[in-house]
N, C-alpha and C positions, 0 to 999 in steps of 0.2 A: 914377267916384268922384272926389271933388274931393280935393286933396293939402292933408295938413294941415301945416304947420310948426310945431312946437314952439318956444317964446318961451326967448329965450336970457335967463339967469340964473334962471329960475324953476321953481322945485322939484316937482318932481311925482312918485309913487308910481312905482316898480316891485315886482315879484316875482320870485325866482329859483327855478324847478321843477322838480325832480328828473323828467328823463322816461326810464322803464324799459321796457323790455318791449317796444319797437317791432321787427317784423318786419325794417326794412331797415336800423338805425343802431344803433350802439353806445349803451348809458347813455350821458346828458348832460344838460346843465341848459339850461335856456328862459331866458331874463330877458325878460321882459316889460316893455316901457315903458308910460309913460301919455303918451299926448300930446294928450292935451284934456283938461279937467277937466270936472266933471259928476258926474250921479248916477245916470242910467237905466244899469241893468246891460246894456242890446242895443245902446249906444252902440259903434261901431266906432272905439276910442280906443286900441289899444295898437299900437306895433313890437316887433318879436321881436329878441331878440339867442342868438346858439346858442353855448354852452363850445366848444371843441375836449376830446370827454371829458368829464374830470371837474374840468379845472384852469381855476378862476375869471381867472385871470392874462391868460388869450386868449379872445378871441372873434370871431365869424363877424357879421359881420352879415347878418340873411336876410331875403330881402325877397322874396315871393309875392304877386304883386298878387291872385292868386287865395285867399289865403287871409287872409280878413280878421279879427280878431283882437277881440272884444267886451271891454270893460270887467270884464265878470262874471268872467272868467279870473285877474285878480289876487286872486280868492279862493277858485277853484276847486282841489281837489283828486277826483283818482278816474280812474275809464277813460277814454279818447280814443277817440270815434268811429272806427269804422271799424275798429277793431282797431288801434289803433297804440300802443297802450303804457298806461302808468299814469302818473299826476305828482301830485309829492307835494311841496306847498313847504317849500321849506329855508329860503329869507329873504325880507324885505322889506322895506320902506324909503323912501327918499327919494332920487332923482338930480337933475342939471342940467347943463344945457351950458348950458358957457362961453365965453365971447368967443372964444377961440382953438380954438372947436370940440371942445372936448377935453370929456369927462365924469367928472361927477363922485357917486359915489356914496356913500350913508351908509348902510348897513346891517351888519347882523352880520358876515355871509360877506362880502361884495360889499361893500367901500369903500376908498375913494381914488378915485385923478381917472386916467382913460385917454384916451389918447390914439389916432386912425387909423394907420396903416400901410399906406400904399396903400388903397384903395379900398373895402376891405371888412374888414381885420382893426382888431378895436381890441385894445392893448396896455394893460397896465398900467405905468402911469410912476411907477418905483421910486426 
């Protein structure tokens, strides 16, 4: 699979998904990135970012190379194959990274600009 880089300053849609009901994790929220633009919904255009829980403030970044991630999902609600839960969107909107890496988000739930914490957590910068 070739790697995509997302263009820094340029805004593009995420989603944040309530995901319930998974056999192995607690409730917690998906944010889904867009990092291509486009319009076929089986394009493989989003990264995942996981809450810790239920608190928008921290986040996981998860990266599965095995589990690749379609466009269609930013509007998807209902069950998760496989039996792994149900997800139901809570918000959506608009992100960007910035020069100095950091992200920035414009949605209801989800907005202000976060920043890394070591190599996998992103923080919110209060």
């Amino acid at each position: 699979m070739t790697e995509v880089i997302p263009l820094i300053n340029e805004w593009m849609r995420f989603v944040v998904l309530m995901h319930s009901g998974a056999p192995s994790k607690t409730d917690h929220h998906d944010i889904l990135l867009e990092i291509t633009k486009g319009e076929n919904d089986e394009d493989i255009a989003l990264d995942k970012l996981e809450s810790l829980g239920q608190d928008l403030t921290r986040m996981k970044i998860y990266v599965d190379p095995q589990e690749m991630i379609r466009r269609r999902y930013l509007t998807y609600e209902g069950p998760m194959r496989d039996n792994r839960g149900f997800v139901k969107r809570v918000d959506e909107g608009r992100y960007r990274i910035r020069e100095d890496n950091s992200l920035e988000f414009e949605g209801s739930l989800l907005k202000g600009s976060y920043h890394f914490e070591g190599e996998e957590d992103l923080v919110m910068i209060k």
